[in-house]
PDB file of N, CA, C and O in Angstrom, chain B, residues numbered from 101:
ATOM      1  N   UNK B 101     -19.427 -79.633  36.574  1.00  0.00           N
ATOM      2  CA  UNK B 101     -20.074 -78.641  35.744  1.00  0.00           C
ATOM      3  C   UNK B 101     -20.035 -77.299  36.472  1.00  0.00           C
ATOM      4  O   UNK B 101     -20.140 -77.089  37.681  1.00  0.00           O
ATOM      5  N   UNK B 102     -19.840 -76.331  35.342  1.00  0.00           N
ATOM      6  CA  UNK B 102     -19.747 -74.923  36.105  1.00  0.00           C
ATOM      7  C   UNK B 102     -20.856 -74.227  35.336  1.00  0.00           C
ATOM      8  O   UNK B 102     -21.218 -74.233  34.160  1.00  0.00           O
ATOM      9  N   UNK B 103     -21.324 -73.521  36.638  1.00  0.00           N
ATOM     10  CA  UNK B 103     -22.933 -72.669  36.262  1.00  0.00           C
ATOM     11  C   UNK B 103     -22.449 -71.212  36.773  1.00  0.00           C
ATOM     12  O   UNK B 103     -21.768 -71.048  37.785  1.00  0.00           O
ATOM     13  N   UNK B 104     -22.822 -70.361  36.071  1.00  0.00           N
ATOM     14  CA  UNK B 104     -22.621 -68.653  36.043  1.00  0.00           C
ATOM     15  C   UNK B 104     -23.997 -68.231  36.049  1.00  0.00           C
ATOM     16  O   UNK B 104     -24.816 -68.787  35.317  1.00  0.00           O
ATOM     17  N   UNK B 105     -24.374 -67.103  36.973  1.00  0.00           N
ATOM     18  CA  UNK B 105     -25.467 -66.086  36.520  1.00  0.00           C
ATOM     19  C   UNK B 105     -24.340 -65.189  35.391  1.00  0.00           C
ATOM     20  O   UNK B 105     -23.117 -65.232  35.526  1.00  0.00           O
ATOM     21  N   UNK B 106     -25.110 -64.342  34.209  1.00  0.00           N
ATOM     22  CA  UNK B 106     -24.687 -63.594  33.581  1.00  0.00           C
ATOM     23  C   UNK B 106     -25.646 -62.289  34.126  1.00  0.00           C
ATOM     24  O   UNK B 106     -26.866 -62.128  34.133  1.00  0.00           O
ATOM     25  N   UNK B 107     -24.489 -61.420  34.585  1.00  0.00           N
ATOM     26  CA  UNK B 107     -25.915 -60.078  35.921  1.00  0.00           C
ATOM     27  C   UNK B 107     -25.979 -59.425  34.210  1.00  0.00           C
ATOM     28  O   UNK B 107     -25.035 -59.404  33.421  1.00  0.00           O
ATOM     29  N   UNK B 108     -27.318 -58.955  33.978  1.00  0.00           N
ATOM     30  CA  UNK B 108     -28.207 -57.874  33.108  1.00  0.00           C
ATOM     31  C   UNK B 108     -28.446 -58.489  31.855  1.00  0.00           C
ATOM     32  O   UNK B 108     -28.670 -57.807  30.855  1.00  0.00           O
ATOM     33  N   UNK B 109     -28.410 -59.944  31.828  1.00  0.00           N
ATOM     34  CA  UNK B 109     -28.576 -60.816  30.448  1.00  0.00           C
ATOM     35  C   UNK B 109     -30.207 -60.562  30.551  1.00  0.00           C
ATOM     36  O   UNK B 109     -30.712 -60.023  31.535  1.00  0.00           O
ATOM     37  N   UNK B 110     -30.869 -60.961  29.551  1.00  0.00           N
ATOM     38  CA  UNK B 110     -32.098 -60.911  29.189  1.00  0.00           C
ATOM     39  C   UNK B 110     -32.504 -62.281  28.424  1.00  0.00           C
ATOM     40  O   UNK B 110     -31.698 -62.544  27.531  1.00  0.00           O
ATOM     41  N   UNK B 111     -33.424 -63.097  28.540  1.00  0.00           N
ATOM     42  CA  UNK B 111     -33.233 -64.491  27.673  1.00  0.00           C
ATOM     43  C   UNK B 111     -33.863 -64.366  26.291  1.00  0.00           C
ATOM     44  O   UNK B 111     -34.375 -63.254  26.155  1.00  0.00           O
ATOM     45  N   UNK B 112     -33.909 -64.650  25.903  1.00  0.00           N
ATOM     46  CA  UNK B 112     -33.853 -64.362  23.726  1.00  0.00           C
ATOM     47  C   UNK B 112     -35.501 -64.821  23.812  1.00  0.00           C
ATOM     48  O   UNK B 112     -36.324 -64.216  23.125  1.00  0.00           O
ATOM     49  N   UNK B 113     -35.835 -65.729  24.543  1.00  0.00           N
ATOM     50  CA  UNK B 113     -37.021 -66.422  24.498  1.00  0.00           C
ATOM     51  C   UNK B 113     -38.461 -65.797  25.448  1.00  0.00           C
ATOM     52  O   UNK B 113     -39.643 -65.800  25.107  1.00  0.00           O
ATOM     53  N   UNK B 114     -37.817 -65.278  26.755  1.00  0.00           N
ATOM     54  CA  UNK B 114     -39.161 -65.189  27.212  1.00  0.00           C
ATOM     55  C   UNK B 114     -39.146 -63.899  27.882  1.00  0.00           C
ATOM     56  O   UNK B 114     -40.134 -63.337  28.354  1.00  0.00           O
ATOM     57  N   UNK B 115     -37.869 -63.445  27.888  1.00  0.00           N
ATOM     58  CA  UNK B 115     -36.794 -61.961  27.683  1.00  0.00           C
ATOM     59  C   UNK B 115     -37.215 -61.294  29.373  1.00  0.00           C
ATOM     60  O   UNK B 115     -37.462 -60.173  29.818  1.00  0.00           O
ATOM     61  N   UNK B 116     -37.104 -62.986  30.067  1.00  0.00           N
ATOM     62  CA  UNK B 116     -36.520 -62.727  31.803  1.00  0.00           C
ATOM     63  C   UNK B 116     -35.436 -61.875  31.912  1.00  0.00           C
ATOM     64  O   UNK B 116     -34.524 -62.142  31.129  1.00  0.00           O
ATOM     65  N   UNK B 117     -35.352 -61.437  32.253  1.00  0.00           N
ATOM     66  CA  UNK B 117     -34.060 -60.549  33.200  1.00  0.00           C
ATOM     67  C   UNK B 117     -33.053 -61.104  34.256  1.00  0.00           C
ATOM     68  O   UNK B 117     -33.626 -61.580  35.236  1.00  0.00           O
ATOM     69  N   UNK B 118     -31.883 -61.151  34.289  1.00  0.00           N
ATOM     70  CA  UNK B 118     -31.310 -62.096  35.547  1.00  0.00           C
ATOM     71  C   UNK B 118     -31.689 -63.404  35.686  1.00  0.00           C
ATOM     72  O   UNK B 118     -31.969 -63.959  36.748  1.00  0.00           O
ATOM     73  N   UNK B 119     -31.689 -63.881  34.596  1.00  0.00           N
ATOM     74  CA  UNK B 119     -32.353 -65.508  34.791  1.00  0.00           C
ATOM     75  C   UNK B 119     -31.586 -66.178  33.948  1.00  0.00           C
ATOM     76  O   UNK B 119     -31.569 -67.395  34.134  1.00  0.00           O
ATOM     77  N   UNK B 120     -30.704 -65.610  32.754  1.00  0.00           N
ATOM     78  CA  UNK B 120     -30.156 -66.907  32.239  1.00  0.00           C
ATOM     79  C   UNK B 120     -28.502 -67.127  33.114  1.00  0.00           C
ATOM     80  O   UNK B 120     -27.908 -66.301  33.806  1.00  0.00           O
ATOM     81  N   UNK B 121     -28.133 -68.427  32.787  1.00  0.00           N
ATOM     82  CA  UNK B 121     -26.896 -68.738  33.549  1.00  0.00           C
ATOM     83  C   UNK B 121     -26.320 -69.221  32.246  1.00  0.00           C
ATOM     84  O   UNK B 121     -26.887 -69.390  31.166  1.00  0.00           O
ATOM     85  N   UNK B 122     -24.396 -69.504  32.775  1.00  0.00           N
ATOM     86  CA  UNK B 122     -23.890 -70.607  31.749  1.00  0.00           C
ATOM     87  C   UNK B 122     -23.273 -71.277  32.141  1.00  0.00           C
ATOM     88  O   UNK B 122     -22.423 -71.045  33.001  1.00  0.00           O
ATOM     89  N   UNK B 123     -23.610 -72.748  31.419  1.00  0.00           N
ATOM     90  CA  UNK B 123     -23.277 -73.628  32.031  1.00  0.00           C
ATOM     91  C   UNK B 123     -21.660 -74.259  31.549  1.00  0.00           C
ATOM     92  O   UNK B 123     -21.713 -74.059  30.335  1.00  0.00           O
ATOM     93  N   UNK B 124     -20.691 -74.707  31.736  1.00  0.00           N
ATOM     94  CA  UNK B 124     -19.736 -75.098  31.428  1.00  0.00           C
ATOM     95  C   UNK B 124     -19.422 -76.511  31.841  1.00  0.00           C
ATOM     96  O   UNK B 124     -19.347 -76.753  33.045  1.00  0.00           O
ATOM     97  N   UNK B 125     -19.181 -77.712  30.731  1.00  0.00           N
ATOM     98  CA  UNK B 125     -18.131 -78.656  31.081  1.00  0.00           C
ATOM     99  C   UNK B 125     -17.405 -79.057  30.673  1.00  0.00           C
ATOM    100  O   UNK B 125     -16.847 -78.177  30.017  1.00  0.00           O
ATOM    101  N   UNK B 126     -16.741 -80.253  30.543  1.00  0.00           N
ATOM    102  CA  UNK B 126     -15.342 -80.221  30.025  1.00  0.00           C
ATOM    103  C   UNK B 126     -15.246 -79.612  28.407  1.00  0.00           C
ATOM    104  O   UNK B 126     -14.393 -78.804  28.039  1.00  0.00           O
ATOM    105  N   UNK B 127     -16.153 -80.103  27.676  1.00  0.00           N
ATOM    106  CA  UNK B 127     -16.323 -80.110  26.517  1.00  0.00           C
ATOM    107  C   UNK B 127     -16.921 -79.058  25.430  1.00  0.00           C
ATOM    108  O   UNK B 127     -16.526 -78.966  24.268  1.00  0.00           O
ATOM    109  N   UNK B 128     -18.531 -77.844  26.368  1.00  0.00           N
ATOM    110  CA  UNK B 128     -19.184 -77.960  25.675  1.00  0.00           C
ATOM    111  C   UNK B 128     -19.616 -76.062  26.696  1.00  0.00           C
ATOM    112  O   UNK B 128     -19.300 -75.895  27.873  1.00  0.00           O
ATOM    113  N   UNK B 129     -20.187 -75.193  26.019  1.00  0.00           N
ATOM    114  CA  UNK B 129     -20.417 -74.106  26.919  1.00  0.00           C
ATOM    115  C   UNK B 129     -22.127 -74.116  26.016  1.00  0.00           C
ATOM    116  O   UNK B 129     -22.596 -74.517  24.950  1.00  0.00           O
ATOM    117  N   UNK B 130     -22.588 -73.378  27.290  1.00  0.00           N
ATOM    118  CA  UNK B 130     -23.923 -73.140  26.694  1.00  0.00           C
ATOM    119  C   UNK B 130     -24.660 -72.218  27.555  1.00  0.00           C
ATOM    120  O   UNK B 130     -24.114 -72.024  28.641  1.00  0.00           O
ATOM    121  N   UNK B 131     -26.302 -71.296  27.253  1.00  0.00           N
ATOM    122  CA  UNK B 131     -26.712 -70.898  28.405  1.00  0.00           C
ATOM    123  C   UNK B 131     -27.918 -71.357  28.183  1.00  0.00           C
ATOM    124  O   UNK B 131     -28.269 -71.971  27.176  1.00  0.00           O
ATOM    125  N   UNK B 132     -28.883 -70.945  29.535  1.00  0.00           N
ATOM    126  CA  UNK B 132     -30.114 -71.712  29.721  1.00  0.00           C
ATOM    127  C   UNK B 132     -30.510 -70.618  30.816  1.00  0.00           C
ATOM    128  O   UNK B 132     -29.888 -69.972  31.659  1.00  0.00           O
ATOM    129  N   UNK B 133     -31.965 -70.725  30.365  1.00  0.00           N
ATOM    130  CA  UNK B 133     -33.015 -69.653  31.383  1.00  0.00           C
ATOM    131  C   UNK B 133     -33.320 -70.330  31.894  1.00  0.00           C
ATOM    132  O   UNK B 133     -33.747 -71.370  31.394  1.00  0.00           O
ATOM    133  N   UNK B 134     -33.263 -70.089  33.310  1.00  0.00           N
ATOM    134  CA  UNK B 134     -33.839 -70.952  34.382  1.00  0.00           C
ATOM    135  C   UNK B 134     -35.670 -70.800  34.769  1.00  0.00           C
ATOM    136  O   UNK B 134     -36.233 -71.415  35.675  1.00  0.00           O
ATOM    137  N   UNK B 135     -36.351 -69.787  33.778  1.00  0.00           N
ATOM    138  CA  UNK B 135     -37.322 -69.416  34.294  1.00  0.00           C
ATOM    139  C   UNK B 135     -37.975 -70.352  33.017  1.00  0.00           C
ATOM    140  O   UNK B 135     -38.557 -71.299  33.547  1.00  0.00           O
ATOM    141  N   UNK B 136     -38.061 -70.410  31.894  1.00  0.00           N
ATOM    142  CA  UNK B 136     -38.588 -70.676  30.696  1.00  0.00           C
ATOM    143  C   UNK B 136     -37.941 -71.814  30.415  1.00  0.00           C
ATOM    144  O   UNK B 136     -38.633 -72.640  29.821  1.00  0.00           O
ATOM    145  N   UNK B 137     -36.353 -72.261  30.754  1.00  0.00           N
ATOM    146  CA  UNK B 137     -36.167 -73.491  30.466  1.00  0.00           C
ATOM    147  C   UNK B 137     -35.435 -73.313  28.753  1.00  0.00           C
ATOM    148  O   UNK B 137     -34.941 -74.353  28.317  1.00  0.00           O
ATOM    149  N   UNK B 138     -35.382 -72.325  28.020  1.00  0.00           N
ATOM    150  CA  UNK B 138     -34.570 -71.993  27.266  1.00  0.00           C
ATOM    151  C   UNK B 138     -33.147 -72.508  27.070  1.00  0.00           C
ATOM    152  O   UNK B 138     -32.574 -72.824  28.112  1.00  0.00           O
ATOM    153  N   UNK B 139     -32.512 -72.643  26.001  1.00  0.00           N
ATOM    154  CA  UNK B 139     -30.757 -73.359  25.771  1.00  0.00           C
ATOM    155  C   UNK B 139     -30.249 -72.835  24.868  1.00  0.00           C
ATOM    156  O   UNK B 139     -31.130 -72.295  24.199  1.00  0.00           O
ATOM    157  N   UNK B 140     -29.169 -72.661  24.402  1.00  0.00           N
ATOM    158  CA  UNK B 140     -29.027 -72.812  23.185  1.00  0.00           C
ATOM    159  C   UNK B 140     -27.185 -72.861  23.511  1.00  0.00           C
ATOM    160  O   UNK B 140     -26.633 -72.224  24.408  1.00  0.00           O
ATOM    161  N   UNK B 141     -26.720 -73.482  22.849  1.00  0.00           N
ATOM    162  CA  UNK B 141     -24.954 -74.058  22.589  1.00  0.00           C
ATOM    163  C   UNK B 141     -24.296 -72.860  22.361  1.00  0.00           C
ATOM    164  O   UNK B 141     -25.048 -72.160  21.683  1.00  0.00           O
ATOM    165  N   UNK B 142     -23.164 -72.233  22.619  1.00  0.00           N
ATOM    166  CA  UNK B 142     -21.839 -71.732  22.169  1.00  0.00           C
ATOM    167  C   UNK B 142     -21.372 -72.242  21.115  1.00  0.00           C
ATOM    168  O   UNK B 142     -21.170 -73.454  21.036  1.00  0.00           O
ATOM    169  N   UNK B 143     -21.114 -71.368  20.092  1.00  0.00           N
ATOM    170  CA  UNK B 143     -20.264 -72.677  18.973  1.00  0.00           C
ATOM    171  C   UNK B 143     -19.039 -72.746  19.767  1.00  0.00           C
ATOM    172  O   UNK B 143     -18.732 -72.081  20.757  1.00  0.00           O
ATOM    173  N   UNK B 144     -18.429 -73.617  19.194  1.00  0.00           N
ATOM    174  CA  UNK B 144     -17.010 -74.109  19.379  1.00  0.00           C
ATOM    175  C   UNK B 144     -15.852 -73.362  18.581  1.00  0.00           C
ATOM    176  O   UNK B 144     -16.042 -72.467  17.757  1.00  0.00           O
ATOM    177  N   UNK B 145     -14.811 -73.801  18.905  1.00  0.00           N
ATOM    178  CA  UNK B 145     -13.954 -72.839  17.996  1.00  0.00           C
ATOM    179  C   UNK B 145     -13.737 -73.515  16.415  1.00  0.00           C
ATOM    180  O   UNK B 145     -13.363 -72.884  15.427  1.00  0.00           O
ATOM    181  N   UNK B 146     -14.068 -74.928  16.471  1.00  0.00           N
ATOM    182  CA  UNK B 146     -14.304 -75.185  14.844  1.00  0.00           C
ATOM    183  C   UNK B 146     -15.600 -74.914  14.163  1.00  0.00           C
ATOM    184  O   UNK B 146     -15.713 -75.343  13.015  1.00  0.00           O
ATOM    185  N   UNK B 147     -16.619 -74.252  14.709  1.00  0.00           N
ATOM    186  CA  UNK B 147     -17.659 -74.080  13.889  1.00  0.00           C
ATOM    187  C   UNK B 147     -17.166 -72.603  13.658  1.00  0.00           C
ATOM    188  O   UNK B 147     -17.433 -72.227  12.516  1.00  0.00           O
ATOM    189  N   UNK B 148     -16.686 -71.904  14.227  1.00  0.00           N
ATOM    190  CA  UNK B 148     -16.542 -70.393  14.106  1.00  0.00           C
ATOM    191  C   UNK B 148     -15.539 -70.359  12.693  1.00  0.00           C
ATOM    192  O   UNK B 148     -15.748 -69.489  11.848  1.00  0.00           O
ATOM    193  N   UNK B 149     -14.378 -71.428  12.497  1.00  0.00           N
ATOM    194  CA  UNK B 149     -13.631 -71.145  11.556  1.00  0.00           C
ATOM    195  C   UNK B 149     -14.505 -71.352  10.374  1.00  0.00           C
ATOM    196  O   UNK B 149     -14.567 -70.528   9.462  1.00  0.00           O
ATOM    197  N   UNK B 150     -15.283 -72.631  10.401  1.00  0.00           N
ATOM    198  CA  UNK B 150     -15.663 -73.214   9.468  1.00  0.00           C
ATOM    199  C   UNK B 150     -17.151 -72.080   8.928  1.00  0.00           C
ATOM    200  O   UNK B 150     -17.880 -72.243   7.950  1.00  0.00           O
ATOM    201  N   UNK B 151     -17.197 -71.045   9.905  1.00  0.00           N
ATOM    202  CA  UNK B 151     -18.411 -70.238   9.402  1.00  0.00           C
ATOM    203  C   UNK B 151     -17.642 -69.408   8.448  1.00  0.00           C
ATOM    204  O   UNK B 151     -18.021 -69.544   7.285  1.00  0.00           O
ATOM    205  N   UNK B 152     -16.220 -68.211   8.718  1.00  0.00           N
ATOM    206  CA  UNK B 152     -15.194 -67.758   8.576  1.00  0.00           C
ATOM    207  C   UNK B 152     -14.523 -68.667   7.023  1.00  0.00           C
ATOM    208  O   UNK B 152     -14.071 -67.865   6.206  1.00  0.00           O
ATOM    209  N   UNK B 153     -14.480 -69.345   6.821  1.00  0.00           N
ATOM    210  CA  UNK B 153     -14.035 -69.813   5.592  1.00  0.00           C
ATOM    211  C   UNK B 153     -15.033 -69.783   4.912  1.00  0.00           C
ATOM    212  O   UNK B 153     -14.836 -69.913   3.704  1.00  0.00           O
ATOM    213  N   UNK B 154     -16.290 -69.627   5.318  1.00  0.00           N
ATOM    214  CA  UNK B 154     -17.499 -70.044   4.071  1.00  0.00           C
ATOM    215  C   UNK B 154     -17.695 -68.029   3.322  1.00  0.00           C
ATOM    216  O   UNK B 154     -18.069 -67.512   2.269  1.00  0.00           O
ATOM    217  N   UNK B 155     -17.310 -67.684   4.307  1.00  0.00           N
ATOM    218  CA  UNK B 155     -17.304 -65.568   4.306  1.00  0.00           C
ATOM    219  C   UNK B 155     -16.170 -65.787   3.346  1.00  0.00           C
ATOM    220  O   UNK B 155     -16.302 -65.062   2.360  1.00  0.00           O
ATOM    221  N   UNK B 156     -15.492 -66.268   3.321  1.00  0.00           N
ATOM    222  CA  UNK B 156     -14.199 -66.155   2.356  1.00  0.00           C
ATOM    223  C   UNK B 156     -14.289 -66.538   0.770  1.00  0.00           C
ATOM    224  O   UNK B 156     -13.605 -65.948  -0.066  1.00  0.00           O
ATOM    225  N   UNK B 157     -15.128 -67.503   0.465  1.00  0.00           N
ATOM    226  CA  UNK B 157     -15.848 -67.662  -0.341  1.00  0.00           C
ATOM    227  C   UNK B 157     -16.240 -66.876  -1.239  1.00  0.00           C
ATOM    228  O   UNK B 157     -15.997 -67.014  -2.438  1.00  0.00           O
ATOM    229  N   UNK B 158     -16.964 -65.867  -0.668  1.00  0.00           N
ATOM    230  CA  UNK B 158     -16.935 -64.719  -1.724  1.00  0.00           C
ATOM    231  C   UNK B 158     -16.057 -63.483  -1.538  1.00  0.00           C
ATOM    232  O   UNK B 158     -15.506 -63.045  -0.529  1.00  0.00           O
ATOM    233  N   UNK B 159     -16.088 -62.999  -2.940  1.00  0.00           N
ATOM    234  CA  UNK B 159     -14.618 -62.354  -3.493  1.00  0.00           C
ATOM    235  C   UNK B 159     -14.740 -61.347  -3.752  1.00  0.00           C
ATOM    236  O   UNK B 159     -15.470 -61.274  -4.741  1.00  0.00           O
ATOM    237  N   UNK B 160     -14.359 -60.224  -3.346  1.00  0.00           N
ATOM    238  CA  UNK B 160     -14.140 -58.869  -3.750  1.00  0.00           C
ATOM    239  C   UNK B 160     -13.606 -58.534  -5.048  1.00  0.00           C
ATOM    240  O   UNK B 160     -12.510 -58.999  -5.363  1.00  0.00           O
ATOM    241  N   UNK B 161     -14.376 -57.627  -6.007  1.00  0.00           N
ATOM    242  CA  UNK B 161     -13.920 -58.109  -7.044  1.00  0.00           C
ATOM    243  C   UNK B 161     -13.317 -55.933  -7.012  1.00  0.00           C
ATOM    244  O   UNK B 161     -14.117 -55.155  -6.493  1.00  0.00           O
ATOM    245  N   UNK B 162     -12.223 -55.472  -7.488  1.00  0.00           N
ATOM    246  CA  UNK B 162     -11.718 -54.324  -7.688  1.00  0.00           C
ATOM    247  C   UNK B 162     -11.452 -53.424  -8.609  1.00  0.00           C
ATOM    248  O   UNK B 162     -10.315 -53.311  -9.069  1.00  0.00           O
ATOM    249  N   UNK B 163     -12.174 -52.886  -8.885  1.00  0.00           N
ATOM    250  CA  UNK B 163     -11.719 -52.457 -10.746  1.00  0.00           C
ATOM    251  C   UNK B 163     -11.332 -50.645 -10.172  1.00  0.00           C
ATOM    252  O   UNK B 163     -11.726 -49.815  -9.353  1.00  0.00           O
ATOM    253  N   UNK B 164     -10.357 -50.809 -11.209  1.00  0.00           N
ATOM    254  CA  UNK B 164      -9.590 -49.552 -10.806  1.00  0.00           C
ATOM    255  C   UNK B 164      -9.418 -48.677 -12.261  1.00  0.00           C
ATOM    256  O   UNK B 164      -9.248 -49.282 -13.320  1.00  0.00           O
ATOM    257  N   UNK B 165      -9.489 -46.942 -12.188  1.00  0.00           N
ATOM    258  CA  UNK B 165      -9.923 -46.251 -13.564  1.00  0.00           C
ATOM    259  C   UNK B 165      -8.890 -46.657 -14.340  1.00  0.00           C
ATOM    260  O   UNK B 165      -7.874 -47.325 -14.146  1.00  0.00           O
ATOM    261  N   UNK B 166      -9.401 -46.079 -15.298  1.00  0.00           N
ATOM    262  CA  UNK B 166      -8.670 -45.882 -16.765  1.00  0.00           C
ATOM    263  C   UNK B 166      -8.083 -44.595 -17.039  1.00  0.00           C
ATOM    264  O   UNK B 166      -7.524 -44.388 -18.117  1.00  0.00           O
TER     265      UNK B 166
END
């Protein structure tokens, strides 16, 4: 497993300074405050498409003069 400080991150949760890291392993990226104990996942690159196709969904609709 690979752990990173991120220097001037702030944590979403308890909004430490220099405290969250990320963690990396084979599979899966994520970060976590080491002070509060905070997490939360990276999507992956199939949740990103699958967000990206749902945006596609809706349709620009163009009407041009008369």
């Amino acid at each position: 497993m690979k752990k990173r400080f991120i220097a001037g991150a702030r944590c979403p949760k308890c909004e430490a300074l220099d405290r969250v890291v990320m963690l990396t392993d084979d599979e899966h990226e994520w970060i976590e405050c080491i002070e509060c104990g905070y997490s939360e996942n990276r999507p992956t690159h199939v949740e990103l498409q699958q967000a990206a196709a749902q945006e596609d969904e809706v349709g620009v609709i163009q009407f041009r003069p008369r």
